[in-house]
C-alpha positions in Angstrom: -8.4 -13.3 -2.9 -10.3 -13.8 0.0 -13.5 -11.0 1.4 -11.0 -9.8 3.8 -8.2 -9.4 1.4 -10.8 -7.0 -0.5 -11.9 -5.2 2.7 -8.2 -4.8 3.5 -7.6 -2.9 0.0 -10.8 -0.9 0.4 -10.1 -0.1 4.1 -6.5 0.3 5.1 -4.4 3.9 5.0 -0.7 3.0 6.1 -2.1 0.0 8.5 -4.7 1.8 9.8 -8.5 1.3 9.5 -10.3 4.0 7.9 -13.2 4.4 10.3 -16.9 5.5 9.8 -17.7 9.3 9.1 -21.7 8.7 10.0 -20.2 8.5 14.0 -19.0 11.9 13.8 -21.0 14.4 14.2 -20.5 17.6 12.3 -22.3 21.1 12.8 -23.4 21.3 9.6 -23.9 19.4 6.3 -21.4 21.5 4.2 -18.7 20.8 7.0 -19.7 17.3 6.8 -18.9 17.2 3.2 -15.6 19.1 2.9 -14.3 16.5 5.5 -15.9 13.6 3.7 -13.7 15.4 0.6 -10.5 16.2 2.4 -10.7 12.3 4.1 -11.1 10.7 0.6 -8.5 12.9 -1.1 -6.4 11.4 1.9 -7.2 7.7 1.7 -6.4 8.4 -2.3 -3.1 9.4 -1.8 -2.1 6.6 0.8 -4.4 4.2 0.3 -3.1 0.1 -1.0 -2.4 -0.3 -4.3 -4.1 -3.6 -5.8 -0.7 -5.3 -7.5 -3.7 -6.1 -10.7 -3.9 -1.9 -11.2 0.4 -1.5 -11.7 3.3 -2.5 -9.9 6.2 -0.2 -7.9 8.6 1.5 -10.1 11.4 3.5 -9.4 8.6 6.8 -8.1 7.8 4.7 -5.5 10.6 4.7 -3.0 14.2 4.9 -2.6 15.6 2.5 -4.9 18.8 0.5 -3.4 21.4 0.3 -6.7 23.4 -2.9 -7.9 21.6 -4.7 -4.5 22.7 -8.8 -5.3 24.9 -11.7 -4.5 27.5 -13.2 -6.7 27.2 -12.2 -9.9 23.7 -11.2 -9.8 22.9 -7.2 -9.1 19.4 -5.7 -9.0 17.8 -2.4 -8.1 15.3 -3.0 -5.1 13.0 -0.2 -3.5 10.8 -1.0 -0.5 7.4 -1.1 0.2 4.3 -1.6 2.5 2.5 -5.2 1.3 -0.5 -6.7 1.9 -0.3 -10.6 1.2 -3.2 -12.7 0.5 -4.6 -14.5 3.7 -3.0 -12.3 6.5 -4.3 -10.1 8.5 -1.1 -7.9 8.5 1.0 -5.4 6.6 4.5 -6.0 6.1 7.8 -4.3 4.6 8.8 -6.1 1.6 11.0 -5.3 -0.7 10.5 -5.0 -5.4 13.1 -6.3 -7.2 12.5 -3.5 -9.6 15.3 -5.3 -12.2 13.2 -8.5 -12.9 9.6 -6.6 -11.5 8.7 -9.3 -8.8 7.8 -9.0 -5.3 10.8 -11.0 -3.2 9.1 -12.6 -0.7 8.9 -16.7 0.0 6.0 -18.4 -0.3 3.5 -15.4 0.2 1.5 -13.7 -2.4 1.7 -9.9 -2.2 -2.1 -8.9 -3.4 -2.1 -4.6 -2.7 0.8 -2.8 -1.8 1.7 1.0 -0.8 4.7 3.3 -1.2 6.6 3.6 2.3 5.7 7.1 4.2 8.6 9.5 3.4 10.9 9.7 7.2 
């Protein structure tokens, strides 16, 4: 995992970098803090999942039944990925029937449930 995979994880809320509070200037320290609190209680709920801490499960997203070709069926949901090396997020999808990440030759290293619509 490369530094700016780490930052990525650290830094990214549904694509989007999570910017400096000390360039905002508040009237007072207490506001300062209950925004401080209310943005981290944010970036906790939607911030990227390291695949290392747990893997999508059904939970996560809208899982897609009996999804396959041939023979072959599996329950897929999809989610927000960060892959190792690109400077990107992507939709991907879980195969949640054989817990895998079905993409090609990328590595999925932090991933997010899809906002709801």
């Amino acid at each position: 995992m490369t530094e700016y995979d780490k930052w990525q994880i650290d830094n990214m809320t549904n694509g989007v970098y999570v910017g400096q509070l000390d360039k905002v200037l508040f009237p007072s320290q207490d506001v300062k803090n209950a925004y401080e609190a209310g943005a981290q209680s944010e970036r906790n709920k939607h911030r990227m999942i390291p695949v290392t801490e747990r893997l999508p499960n059904e939970n996560d997203g809208e899982v897609h039944k009996n999804c396959g070709w041939g023979e072959r069926h599996c329950d897929f949901i999809k989610v927000l990925a960060s892959m190792e090396g690109k400077k990107y997020l992507s939709t991907e999808l879980f195969n949640l029937t054989d817990k895998k990440f079905e993409v090609n030759d990328n590595i999925v290293i932090a991933w997010q449930p899809l906002p709801e619509a």
